[in-house]
C-alpha positions in Angstrom: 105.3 108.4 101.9 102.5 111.0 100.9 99.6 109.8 102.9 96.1 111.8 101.8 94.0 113.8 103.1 91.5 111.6 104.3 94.3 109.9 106.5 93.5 109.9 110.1 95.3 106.9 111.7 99.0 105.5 111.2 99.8 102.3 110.4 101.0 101.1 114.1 97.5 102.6 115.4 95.4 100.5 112.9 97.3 97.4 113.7 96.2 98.4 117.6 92.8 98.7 116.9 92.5 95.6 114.6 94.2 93.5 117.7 91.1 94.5 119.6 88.4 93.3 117.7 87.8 89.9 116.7 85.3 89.2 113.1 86.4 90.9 109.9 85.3 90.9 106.5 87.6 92.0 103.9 86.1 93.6 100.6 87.8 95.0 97.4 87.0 96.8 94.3 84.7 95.3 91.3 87.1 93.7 88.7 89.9 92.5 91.4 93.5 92.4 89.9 96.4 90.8 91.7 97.3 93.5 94.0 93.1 94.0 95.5 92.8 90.0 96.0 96.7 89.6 97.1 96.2 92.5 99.6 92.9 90.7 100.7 94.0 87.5 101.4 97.6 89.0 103.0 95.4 90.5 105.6 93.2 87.8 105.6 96.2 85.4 106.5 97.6 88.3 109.2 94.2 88.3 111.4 94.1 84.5 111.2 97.5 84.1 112.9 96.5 87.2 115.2 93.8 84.7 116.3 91.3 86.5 114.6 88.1 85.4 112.5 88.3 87.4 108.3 86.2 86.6 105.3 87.3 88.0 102.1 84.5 89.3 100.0 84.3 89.6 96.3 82.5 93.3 95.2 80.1 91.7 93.0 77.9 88.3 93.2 81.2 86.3 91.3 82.3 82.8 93.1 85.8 82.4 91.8 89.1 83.8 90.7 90.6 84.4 87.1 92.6 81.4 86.1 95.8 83.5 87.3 95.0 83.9 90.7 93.5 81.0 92.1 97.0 79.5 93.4 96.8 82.2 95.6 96.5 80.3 99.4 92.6 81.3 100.9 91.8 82.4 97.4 89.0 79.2 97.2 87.4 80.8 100.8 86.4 83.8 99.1 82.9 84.2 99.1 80.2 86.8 97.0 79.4 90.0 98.6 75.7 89.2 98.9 76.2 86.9 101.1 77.3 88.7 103.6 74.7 89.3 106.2 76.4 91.5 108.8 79.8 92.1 110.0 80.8 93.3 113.0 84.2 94.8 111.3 85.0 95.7 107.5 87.9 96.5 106.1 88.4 98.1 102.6 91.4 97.2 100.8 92.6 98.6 97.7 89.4 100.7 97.1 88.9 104.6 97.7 85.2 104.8 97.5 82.0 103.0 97.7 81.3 103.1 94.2 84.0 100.8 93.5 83.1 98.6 96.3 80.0 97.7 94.3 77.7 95.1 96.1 79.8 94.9 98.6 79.5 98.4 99.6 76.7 97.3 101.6 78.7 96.0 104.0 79.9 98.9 105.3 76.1 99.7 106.3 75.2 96.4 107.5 75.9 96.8 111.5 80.0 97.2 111.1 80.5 98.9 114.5 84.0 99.5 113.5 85.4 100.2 109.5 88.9 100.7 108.1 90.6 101.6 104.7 94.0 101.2 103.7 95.0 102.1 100.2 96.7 103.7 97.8 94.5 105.3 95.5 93.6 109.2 96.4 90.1 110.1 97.3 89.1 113.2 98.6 86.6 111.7 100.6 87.3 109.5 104.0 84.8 106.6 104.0 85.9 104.1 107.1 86.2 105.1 111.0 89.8 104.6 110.5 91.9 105.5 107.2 95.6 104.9 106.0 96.2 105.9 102.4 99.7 106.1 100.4 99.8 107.6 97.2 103.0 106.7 97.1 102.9 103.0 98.0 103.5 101.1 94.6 100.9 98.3 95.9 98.0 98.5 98.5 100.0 95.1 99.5 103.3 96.8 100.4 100.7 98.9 102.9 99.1 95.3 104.4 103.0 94.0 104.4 103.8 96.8 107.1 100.5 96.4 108.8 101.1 93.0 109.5 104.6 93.7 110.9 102.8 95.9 113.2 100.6 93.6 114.5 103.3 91.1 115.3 102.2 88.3 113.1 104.6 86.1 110.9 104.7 87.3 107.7 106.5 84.3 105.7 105.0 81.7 104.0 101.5 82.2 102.1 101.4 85.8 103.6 104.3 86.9 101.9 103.2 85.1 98.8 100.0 87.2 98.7 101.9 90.3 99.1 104.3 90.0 96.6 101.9 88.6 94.3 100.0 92.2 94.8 103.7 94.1 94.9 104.7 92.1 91.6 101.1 93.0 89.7 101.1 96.8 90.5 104.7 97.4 89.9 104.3 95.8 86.0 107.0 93.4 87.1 108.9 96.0 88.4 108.5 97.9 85.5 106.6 100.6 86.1 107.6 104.0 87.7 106.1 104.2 91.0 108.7 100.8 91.3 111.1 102.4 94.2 113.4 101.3 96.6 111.2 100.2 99.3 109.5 97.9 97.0 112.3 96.6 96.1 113.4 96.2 99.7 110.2 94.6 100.5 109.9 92.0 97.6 113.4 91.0 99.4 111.9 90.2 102.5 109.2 88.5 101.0 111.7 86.8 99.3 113.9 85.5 102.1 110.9 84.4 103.8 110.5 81.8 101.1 108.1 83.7 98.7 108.2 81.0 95.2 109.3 83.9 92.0 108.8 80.9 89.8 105.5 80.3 90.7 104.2 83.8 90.8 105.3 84.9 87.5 104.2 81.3 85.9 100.7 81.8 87.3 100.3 85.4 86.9 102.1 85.4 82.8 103.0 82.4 81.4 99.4 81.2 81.7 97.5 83.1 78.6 95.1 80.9 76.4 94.8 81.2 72.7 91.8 82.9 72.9 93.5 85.7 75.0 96.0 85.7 71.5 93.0 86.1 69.6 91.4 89.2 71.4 94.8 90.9 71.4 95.0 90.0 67.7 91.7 91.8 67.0 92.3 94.7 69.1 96.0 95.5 67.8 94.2 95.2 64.0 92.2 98.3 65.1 94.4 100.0 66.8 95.0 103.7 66.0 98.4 106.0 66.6 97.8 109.3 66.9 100.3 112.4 67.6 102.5 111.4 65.8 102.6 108.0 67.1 102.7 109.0 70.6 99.4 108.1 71.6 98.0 104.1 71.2 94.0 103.5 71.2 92.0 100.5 70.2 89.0 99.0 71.8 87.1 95.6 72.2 83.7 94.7 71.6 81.5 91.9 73.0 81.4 90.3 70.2 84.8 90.0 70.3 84.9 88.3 73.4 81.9 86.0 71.8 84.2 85.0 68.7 87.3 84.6 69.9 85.9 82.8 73.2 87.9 85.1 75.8 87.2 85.7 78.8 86.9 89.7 80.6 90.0 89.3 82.3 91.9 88.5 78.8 91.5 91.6 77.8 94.0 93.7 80.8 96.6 93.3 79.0 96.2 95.0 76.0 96.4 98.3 77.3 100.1 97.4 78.0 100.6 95.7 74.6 100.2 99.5 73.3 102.4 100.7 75.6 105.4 98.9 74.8 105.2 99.9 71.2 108.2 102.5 70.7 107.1 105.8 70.8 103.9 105.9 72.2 103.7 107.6 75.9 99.9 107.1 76.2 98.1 103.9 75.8 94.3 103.9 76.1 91.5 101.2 75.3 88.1 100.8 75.2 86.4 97.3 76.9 82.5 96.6 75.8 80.3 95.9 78.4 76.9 94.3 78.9 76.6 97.8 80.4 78.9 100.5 80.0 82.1 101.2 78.2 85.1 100.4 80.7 88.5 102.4 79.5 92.1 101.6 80.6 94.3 104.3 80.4 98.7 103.9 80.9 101.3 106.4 80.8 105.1 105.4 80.5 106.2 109.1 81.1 105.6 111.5 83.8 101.8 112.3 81.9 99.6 112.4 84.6 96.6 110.4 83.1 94.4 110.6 86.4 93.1 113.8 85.7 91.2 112.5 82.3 90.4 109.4 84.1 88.5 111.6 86.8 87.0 113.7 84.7 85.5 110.8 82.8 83.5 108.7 85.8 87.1 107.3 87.3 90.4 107.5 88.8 93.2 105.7 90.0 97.4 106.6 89.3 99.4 108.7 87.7 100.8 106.5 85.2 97.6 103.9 85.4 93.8 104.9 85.7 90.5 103.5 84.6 87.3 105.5 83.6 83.8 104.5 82.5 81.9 105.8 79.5 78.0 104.7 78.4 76.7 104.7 74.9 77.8 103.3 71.6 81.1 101.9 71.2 82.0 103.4 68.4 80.8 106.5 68.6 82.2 107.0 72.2 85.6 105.9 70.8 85.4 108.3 68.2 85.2 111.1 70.8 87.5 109.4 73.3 90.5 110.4 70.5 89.3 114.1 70.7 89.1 114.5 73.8 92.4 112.4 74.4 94.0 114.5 71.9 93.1 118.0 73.5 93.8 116.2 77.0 97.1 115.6 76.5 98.1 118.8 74.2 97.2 120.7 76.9 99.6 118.5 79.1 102.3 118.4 76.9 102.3 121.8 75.9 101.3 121.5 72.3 98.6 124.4 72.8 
């Protein structure tokens, strides 16, 4: 455990303080994955059995769920951050700043006499009254699983299944290297307290449509290898998305597609927007890809990040592979 900077509470003293308020709303980061809505509803479910009244929040005006996530239990009470009018308590989860908060940023500024963040994404910045964040902690979720435990609620049932579902997302199926042995220990308590593997890894990937195929097949026909094969690019346009019928979420995975490929340590691509460029960027070596991500209107981990670019596809993808290039020369001490 590497908690930040902006840290100023433990754990056990958040779980206090949440005990002695009673109204919460929950809000996440624009473009939710399974670990930001899993985290959300886990709380959600802990300060319901504390006796306490949560909404979860969406960061933008959407009113449902990928496909994916919608067996999560509470997932169909989410509601669109507009709507939220005031709130006496908000709670970020899984989100270091307000600019990923997007519309639901405002809640934070909309009479919340008492705020709190708990994630695992560094920020230099502290943004909530109180703050908890891990570095270390392979999933926001695995930081909600010990909050929960603090506040003396029963975690089993559709708890646990929201946790792991945010543990099993971050950690690439246990894949990926921030995959240690406390999230191992953890997914075995979620386990023994009934948590359905089956289920989660049916819902969450073995549920792609054809026209997720079809946007993978387009992007893999463009993609580039560069250094020698050890760096993967491609990129998707929205007319992609318009022929092949996908939807935005259909395109995550293609980052990892290139990242499986033998050889390649860096895997980057480039997702069309009505209005930006949105970039995912994975590392399946110790390459620290945060720092482009940072430099380049982002952020996130060291082996996954995301960064935003504005202009013309092409163009900006063009100079994406420079400036990838001399990024990670530099890093891997080809200069």
């Amino acid at each position: 455990m590497t908690v930040t900077p902006q840290t100023n509470a433990t754990l056990k003293e958040i779980a206090q303080a949440l005990l002695e308020h009673d109204n919460y709303v929950i809000v996440g980061h624009v473009s939710p994955d399974g670990d930001c809505i899993g985290s959300q509803l886990a709380l959600w479910h802990a300060l319901h059995r504390a006796g306490k009244k949560a909404t979860c929040a969406f960061a933008t005006d959407e009113t449902s769920l990928e496909k994916s996530l919608q067996f999560l239990p509470g997932s169909e009470s989410i509601v669109p951050a507009a709507s939220i009018e005031q709130a006496e308590c908000v709670i970020c989860v899984d989100v270091p700043n307000e600019s990923r908060m997007g519309e639901a940023a405002a809640a934070l500024h909309a009479g919340a006499s008492f705020t709190v963040t708990l994630d695992h994404h560094a920020n230099p910045q502290r943004v909530s009254d109180l703050s908890y964040t891990d570095p270390d902690a392979a999933a926001s979720a695995l930081i909600v699983w010990e909050l929960a435990k603090g506040m003396g609620v029963d975690r089993g049932g559709e708890l646990a299944l929201c946790a792991f579902t945010g543990l099993v997302t971050d950690t690439g199926r246990f894949q990926y290297q921030n995959t240690d042995a406390y999230a191992f220990a953890c997914a075995a308590e979620m386990r023994q307290l009934g948590v359905d593997l089956a289920l989660v890894c049916n819902q969450l990937f073995q549920r792609r449509s054809l026209s997720a195929l079809k946007l993978e097949n387009a992007a893999t026909n463009r993609m580039e290898l560069l250094m020698d094969g050890s760096l993967a690019l491609t990129y998707v346009t929205l007319n992609d998305f318009k022929t092949t019928g996908a939807a935005k979420a259909d395109a995550d995975n293609i980052v990892n597609v290139l990242r499986s490929l033998d050889g390649v340590r860096v895997a980057c691509t480039l997702r069309e927007t009505e209005d930006n460029l949105r970039g995912s960027l994975r590392s399946k070596d110790d390459t620290d890809i945060s720092i482009f991500a940072r430099d380049h209107n982002g952020g996130g981990h060291k082996a996954a990040s995301g960064f935003t670019l504005y202009g013309d596809i092409q163009s900006q993808f063009d100079q994406l592979k420079d400036e990838l290039e001399e990024f990670l020369n530099e890093q891997w001490g080809l200069v």
